[in-house]
N, C-alpha and C positions, 0 to 999 in steps of 0.2 A: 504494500500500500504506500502508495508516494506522500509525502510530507503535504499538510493541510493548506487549502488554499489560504487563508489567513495567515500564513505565515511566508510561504512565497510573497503574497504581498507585503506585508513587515519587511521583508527582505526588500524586498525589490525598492521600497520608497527609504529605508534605513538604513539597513545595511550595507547592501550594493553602495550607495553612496560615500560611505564613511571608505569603508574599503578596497573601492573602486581606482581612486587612487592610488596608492599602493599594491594593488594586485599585479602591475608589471613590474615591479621590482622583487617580492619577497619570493624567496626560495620557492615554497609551497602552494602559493596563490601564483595564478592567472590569471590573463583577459581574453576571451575569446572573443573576435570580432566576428560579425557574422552580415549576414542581409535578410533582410524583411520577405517571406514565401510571396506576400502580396501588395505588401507596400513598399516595398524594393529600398527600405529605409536600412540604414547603417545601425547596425546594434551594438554594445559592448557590455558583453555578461562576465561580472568574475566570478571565477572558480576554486574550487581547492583541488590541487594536483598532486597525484600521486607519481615516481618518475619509475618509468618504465624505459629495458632497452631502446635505444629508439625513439622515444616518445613517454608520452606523458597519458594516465588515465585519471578520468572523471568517474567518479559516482553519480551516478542520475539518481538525486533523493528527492527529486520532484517526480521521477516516472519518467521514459521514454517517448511522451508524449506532451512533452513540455516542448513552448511554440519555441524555443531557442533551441532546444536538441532538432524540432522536426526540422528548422532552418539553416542548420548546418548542414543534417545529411541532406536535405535539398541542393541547397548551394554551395558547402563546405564554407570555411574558416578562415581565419588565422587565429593565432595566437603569440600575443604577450606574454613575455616570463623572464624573469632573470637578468630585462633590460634590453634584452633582443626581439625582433618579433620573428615568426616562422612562418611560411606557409605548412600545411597541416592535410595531412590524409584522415579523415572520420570513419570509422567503423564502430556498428554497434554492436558490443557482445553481450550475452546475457551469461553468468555466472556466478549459481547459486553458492558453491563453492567462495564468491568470492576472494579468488587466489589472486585476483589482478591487485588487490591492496594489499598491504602490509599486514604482519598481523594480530599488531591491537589496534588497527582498525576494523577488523572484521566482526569482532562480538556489535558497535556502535552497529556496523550494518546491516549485521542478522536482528538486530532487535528492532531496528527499524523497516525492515522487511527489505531492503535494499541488494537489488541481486540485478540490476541493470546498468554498463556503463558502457560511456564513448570513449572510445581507444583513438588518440592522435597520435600516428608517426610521422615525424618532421620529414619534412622534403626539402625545402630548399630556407634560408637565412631570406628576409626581403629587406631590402636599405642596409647601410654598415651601419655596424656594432658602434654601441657607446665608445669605445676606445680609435677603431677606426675614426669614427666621427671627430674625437675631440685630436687625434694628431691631425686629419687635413686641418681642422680650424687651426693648429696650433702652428701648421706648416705655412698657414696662410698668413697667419700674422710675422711671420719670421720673416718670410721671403716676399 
């Protein structure tokens, strides 16, 4: 059973916000960007990220049916993390198991009934890296 509509919305108007910021920089938090299925509108959901070879998995504790998961596997992603952004492969796997987390995360998500996530592996870096970035600026001021 997915997490209560009341509280995706708590989130989405409070949390999201507070954290929203921060989601591209801390280790564990993300930003997935995504597009609108029908309002072709630009979104930024954050996430908490588990690190996977390759990529990175989500727990879907809204349900697989949440309009940001169906908008990704529609039109796929990116994602923010760690300062970089990535383009992003989506796949959803279901695993009651829950072996894609860690595992004291997994009691939190068998109690909460949670056995659905979206698996991103990175495909390509998109724009240069903070470091990148700050030597051209830094070459550019020299030279």
């Amino acid at each position: 059973m997915p997490a209560p509509l009341w509280l995706a919305r708590f989130n989405r108007r409070v949390t999201n916000r507070l954290l929203g910021p921060l989601a591209p920089w801390f280790p564990s938090l993300g930003m997935v960007i995504h597009v609108g299925r029908r309002t072709g509108r630009r979104y930024r959901t954050p996430v908490t990220l588990f690190p996977r070879p390759g990529g990175y998995v989500i727990a879907l504790t809204y349900g697989r049916q949440a309009d940001w998961v169906r908008n990704v596997l529609a039109r796929g992603c990116l994602l923010q993390t760690r300062g970089r952004t990535w383009r992003v492969a989506p796949r959803l796997v279901h695993d009651a198991r829950r072996r894609l987390v860690p595992l004291p995360v997994r009691p939190v998500l068998r109690l909460l009934n949670v056995a659905d996530f979206l698996e991103l592996t990175l495909e390509q870096p998109v724009g240069p890296t903070r470091r990148q970035e700050r030597a051209r600026c830094g070459s550019a001021e020299i030279g």
